[in-house]
Wavefront OBJ file of the C-alpha trace (Angstrom):
o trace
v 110.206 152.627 46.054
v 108.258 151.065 43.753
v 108.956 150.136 40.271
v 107.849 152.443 37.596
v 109.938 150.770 35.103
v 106.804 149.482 33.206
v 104.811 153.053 32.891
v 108.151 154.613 31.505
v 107.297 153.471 28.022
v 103.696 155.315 27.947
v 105.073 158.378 27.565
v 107.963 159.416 25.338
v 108.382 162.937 28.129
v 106.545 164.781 30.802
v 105.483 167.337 28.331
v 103.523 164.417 26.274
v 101.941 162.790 29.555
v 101.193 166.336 30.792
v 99.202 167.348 26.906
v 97.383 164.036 27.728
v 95.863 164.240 31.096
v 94.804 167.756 30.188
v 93.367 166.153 27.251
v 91.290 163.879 28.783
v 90.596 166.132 31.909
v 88.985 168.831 29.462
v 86.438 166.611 28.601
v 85.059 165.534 32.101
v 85.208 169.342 33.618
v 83.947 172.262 31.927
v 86.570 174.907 33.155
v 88.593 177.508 30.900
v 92.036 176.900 32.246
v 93.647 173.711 33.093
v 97.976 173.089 33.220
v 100.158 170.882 34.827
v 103.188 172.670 36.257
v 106.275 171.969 38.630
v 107.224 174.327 41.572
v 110.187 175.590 43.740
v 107.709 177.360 46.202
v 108.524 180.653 44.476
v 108.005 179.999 40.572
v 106.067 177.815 38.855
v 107.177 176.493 35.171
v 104.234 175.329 33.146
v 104.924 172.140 31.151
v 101.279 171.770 29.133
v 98.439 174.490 29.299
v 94.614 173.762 27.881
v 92.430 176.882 28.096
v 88.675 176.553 27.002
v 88.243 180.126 25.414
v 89.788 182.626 27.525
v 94.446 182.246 26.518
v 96.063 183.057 29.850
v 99.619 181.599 28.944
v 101.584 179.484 27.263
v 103.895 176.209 28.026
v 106.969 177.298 29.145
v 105.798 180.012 31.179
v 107.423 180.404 34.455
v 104.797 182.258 37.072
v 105.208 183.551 40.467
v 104.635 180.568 42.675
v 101.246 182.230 44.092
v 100.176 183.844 40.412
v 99.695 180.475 39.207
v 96.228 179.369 41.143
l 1 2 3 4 5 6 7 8 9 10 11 12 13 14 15 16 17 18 19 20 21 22 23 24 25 26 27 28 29 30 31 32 33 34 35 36 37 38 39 40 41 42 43 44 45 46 47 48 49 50 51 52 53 54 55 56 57 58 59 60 61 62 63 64 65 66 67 68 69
């Protein structure tokens, strides 16, 4: 595997990597809703949510696996 040793110090948690990637994604694509989320296959926890103009949900929310595309 390789060593991700170095890129551990960009970030002080998934939740602060996840805020900036949507950060930086919401100003190249002009959608309303963008989040980064884990899965099981059957729920889906969201860890950072942007949304444009239309609030679908918040961080922390855990959605059906299939709800959440």
């Amino acid at each position: 595997m390789e060593n991700l040793q170095p890129f551990q110090s960009f970030f002080k948690s998934i939740k602060e990597a996840a805020d900036h990637i949507l950060a930086v994604i919401s100003q190249q694509i002009d959608v309303n809703t963008f989040c980064v989320a884990s899965n099981d296959r059957n729920t889906s926890l969201i860890f950072s949510a942007f949304h444009r103009e239309h609030h679908l949900f918040d961080p922390g929310t855990s959605l059906e696996f299939m709800d959440a595309y």
